[in-house]
C-alpha positions as CSV (number, residue, x, y, z in Angstrom):
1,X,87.5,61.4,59.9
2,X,90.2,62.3,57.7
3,X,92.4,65.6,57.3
4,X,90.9,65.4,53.9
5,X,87.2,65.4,54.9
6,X,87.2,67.2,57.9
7,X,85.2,69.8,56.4
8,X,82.6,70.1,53.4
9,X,82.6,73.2,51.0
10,X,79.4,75.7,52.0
11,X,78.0,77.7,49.5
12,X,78.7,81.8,50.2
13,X,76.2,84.1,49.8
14,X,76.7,84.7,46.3
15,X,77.0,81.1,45.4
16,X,80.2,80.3,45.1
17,X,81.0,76.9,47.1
18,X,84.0,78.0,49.5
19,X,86.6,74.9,49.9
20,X,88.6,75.5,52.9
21,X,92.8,74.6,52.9
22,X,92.5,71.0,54.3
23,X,94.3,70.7,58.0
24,X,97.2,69.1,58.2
25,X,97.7,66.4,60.9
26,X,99.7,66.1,63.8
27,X,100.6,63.5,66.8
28,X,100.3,63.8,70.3
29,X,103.7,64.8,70.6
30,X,106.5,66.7,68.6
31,X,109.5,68.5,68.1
32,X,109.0,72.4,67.9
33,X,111.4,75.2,67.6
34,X,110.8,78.7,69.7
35,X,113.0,80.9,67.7
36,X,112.0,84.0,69.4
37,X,113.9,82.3,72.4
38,X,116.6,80.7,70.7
39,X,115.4,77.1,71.2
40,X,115.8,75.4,67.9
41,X,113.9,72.2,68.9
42,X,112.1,71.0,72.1
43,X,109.7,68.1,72.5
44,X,106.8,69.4,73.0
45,X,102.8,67.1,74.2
46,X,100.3,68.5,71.9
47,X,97.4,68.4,74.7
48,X,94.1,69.5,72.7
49,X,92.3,68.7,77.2
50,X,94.4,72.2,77.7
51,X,93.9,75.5,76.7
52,X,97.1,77.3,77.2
53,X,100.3,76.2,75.8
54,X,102.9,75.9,78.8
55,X,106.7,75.8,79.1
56,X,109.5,74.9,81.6
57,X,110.9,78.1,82.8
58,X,113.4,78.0,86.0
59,X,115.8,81.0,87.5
60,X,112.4,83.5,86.4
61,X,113.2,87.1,87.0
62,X,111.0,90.0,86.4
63,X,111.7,93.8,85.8
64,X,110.8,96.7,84.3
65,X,112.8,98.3,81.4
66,X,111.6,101.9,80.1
67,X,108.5,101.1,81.9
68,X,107.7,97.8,80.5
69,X,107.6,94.7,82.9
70,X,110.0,92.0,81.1
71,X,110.6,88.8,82.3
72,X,114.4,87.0,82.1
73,X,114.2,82.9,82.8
74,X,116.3,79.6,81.4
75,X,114.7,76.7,79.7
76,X,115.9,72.7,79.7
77,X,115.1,72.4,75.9
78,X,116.2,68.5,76.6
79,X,114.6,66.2,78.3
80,X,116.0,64.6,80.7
81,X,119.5,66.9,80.5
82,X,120.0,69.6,83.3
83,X,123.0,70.6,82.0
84,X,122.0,72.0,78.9
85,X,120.1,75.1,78.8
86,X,118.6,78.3,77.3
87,X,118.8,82.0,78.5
88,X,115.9,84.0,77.5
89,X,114.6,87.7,78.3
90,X,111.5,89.1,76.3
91,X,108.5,91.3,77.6
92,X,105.9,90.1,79.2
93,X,101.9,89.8,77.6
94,X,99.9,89.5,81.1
95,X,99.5,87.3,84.0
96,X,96.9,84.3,84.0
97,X,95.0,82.3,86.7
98,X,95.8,78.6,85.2
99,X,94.3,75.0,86.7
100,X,96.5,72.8,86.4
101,X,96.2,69.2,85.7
102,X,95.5,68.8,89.4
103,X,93.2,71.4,89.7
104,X,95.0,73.8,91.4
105,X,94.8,77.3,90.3
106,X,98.2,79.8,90.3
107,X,99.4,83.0,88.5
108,X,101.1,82.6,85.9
109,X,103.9,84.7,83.3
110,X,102.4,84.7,80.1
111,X,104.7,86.0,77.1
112,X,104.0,85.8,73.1
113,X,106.4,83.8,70.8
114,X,106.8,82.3,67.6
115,X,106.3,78.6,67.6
116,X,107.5,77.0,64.4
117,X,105.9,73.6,63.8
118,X,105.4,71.3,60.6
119,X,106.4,74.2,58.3
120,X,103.9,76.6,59.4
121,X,105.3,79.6,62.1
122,X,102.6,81.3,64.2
123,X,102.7,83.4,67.2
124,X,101.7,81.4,70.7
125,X,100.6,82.4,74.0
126,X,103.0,80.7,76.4
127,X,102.8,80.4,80.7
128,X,105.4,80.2,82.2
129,X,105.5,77.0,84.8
130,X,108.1,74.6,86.3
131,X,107.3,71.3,84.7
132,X,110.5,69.4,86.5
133,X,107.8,66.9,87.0
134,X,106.2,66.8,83.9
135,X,107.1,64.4,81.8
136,X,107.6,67.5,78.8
137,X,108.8,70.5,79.0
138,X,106.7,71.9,76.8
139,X,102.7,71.5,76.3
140,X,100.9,72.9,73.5
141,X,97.1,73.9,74.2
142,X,94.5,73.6,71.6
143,X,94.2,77.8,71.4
144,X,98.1,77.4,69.4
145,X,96.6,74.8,67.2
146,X,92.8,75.7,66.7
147,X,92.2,76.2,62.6
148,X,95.6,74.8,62.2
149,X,96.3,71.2,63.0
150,X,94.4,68.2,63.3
151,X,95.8,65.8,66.0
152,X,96.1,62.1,65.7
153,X,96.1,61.0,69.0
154,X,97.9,57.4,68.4
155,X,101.0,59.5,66.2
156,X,104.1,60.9,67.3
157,X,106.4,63.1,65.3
158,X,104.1,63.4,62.5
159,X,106.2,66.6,61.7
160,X,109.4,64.3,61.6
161,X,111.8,62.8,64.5
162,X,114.8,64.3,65.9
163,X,117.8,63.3,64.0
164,X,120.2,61.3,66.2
165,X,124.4,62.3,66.5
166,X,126.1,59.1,65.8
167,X,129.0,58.5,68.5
């Protein structure tokens, strides 16, 4: 199925046929920005098997400022480069009991950000997780893409590649 007949106009109650804004299609993988936490692009696995969206967060503080709890953490927006990093500090939403890929279940930092992907900004849900291991720092759940994005699972950076710096 296409992005173009994904879905067939249904007649309201009043007759009218109702056409929906077609979805626009995705890959498996691509570059996001997270400008609420100064990350202008990260590679991110779109993963449509997981429901929360899930980034690598390391040196995660939490406090309490004029009695709300915040949370202050780093983030390795490049793959594969330690040395580069991200300081954010934002409030947090709640805490979560996630199963991981593994199954195992922990508690987990959840805070609300904007997510700016193929054009379109919208406010995700992300946990907080170390993802060292992980071969992306950043997974985005089906919840962040639901009634957005279609996902073609043999694509990658649909949304455009990362432009090299020539040495």
């Amino acid at each position: 199925m296409t992005a173009h007949d994904q879905k067939k106009p249904q007649d309201s109650p009043g007759g009218d046929a109702i056409t929906p804004a077609p979805m626009k299609v995705i890959g498996w993988r691509e570059w996001v920005s997270l400008p609420g936490l100064n990350v202008r692009r990260i590679k991110a696995k779109i993963d449509t098997g997981a429901r929360s969206s899930s980034l690598h967060a390391f040196d995660v503080e939490t406090y309490t400022l004029d009695g709300i709890e915040r949370v202050k953490f780093s983030i390795h927006p490049a793959q594969e480069r330690d040395d580069i990093f991200v300081n954010a500090d934002v409030p947090i939403l709640e805490r979560r009991h996630v199963k991981s890929s593994n199954g195992e279940v922990s508690e987990r930092i959840v805070i609300r950000t904007e997510l700016f992907l193929l054009n379109q900004r919208m406010q995700v849900d992300l946990t907080l997780a170390n993802r060292d291991a992980m071969g992306f720092r950043m997974l985005v759940g089906r919840e962040a893409i639901r009634t957005r994005f279609l996902v073609d699972s043999g694509g990658s950076f649909l949304a455009g590649r990362r432009r090299r710096k020539h040495r």
